[in-house]
N, C-alpha and C positions, 0 to 999 in steps of 0.2 A: 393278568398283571404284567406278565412277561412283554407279551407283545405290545399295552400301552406305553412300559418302560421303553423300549426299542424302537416304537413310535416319536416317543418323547425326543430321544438320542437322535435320529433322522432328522426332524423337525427342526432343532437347534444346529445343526451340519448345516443344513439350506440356507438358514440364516446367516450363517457364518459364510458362504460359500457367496451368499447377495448382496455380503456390505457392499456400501460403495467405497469406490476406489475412482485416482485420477488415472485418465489411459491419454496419452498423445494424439492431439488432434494436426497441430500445423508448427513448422518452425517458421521464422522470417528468413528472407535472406541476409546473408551476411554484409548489410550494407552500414547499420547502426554504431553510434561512437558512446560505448558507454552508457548503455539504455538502464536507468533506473528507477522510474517509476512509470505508471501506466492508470490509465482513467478511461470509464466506458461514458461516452454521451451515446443516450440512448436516442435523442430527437432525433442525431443524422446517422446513428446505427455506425459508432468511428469512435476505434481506437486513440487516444491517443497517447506519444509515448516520451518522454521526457530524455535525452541526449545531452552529457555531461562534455565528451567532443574536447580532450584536454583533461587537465590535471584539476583531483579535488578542491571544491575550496577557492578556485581560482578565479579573478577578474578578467577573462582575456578576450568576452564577446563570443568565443564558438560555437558556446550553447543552442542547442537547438531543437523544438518539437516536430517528432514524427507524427503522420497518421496513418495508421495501419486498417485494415477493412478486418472483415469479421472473419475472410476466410485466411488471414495471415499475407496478402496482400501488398505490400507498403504501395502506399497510393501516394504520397506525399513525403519522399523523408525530409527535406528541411522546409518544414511547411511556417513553424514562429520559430526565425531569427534574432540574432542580437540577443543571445541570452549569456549569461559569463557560466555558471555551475548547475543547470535547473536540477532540482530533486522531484519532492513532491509536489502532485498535483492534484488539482479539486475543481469541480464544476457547480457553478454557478448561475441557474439560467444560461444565457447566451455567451457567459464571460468563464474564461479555465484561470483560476490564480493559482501561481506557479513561484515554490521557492528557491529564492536565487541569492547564495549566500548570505547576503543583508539585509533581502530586502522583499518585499512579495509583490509582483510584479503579476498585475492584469491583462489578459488576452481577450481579443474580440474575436467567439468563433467566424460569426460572418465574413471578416475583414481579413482575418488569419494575420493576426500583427497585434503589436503592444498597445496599448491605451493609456496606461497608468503603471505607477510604481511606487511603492509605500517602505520606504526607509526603516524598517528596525533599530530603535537604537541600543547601541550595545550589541546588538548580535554580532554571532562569529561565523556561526554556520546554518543556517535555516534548514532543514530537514523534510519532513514530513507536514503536509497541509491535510485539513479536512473543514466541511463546511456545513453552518445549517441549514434546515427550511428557512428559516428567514431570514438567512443571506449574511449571518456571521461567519466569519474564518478564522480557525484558529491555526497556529502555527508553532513548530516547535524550535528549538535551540537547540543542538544536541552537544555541542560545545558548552556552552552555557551555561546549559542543564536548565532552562527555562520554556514558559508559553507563552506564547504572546495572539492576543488576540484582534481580529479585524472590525470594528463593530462603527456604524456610523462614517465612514468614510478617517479613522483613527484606529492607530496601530499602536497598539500598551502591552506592556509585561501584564498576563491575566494569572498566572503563578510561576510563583518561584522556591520550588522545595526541595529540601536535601537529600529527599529519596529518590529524584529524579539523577539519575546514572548513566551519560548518554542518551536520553529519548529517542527512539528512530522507529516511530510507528504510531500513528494516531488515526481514531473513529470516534465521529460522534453520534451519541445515541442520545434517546429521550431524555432521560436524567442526568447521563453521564457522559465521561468521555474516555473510551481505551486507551493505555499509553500504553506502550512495548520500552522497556527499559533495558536497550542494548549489552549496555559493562555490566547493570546488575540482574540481565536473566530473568529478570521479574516484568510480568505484564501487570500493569493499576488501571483502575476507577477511580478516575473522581468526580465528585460530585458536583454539579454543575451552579446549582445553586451554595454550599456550605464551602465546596473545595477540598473537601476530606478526603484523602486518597487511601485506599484499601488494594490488600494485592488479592489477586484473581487468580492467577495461574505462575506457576515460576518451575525453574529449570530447563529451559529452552536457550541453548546459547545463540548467541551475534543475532539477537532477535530483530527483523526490519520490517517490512509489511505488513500491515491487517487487513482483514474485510470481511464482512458479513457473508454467511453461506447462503443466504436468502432463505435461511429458515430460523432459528435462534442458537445458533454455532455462530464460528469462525475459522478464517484461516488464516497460518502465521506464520511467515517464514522466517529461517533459519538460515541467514546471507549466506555466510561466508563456508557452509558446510553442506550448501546446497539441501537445506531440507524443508520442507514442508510439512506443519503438524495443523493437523482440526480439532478445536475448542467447542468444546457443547457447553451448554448454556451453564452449565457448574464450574468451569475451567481444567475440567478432566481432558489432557490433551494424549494425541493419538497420530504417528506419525504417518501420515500417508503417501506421500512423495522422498525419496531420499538421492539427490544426483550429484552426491560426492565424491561418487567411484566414478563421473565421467568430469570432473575438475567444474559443474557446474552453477555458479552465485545465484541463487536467487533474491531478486531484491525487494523492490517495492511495488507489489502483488495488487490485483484487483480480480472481482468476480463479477461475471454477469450470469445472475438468476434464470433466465429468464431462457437461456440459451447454455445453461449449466459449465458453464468455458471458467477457467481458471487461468488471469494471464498474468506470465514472467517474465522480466523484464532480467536479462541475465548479465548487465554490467560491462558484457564484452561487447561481443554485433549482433547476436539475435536478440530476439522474444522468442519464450514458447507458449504453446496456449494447451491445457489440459481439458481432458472431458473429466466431470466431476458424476459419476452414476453409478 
């Protein structure tokens, strides 16, 4: 009995000794103006990274998308020009839509240039973009405190509720769609067909990025205190990255599965990209 006990006790050590954890795979260089969001297209195996380049919020043209290779690389830093504040980004087939204070504003990866541009009305601050299979965008307000959504080549408020508290984080999934509720610490569901928003997870301050672990988790970061927490499929979060003791933002976060990498987009002039195992 003794030594199955002692067994047992070992056993559970290993386990604990094998969680995963993220370990430092590459920084960029220090070439970036205010990098805060990041998007994998997987067709051309490229980063790419969204440059604010100027003040929040601002109309002044700076903006501009990076692209970064897989090994940390920048192959491209002003690769889409003429942007005034880009945040988030989302891909679409061949086209990246990118929110740009007012407006959501379509890129053609072939041509590496604007196409189109979809006026928000009412908006203040465009945020965070995510997108579906069949090529809806939704986009958030985080001013606002609204969604507005892309559907048919039209852009509408798709809700507008008063639980929404700064929004600065969206993912859409089958049914639903994650929000990250910055001022209110709370991440929601809603439900895509009814609209009913339920909370999922909460106490996570200056929440800003989400993304799929490529298993039924996630990850979410913590801007402005530089932290990193992973979500299992219950909303029991778990903090795995913490870079506050080195003054480091993380902002608007993406994973590639496939290649277990966790990338950060840190506000100042890097990216760092994490091994997630």
């Amino acid at each position: 009995m003794v030594r199955i006990f002692t067994f047992g006790l070992m056993f559970l050590c290993f386990l604990t000794v094998k969680a995963q954890q993220l370990t430092k795979l590459w920084e960029t260089e220090a070439l970036m103006d205010k990098p805060e969001s990041a998007v994998y297209d997987r067709t051309n195996k490229m980063i790419y990274v969204s440059n604010i380049n100027g003040k929040y919020c601002t109309k002044d043209g700076n903006g501009f998308i990076s692209k970064v290779r897989l090994d940390g690389v920048i192959q491209q830093l002003e690769w889409i020009t003429g942007l005034d504040s880009p945040q988030g980004l989302a891909l679409v087939g061949d086209k990246l839509y990118i929110a740009d204070v007012d407006q959501v504003v379509v890129a053609d990866l072939k041509r590496g240039a604007v196409v189109l541009r979809y006026k928000a009305e009412g908006a203040i601050f465009l945020n965070d973009v995510a997108t579906e299979k069949n090529g809806d965008v939704y986009v958030f307000d985080c001013k606002a405190n609204r969604v507005y959504r892309l559907k048919n080549n039209k852009l509408d408020v798709w809700l507008d509720d008063l639980r929404l508290q700064g929004p600065n984080g969206l993912l859409c999934q089958r049914k639903n769609i994650m929000l990250l509720n910055m001022s209110g610490d709370q991440t929601f569901l809603i439900d895509k067909r009814t609209k009913s928003v339920t909370e999922f997870c909460s106490g996570i301050e200056n929440l800003d990025g989400v993304t799929k672990d490529g298993s039924d988790g996630y990850f979410v970061s913590g801007a402005w205190q530089g932290e990193i927490f992973h979500l299992n499929s219950k909303g029991e979060k778990k903090l795995v990255l913490d870079l506050g003791y080195e003054k480091v933002i993380t902002a608007d976060i993406t994973y590639i599965p496939e290649k277990q990498i966790l990338v950060i987009p840190t506000l100042k002039k890097t990216v760092l990209a994490y091994r997630w195992k």
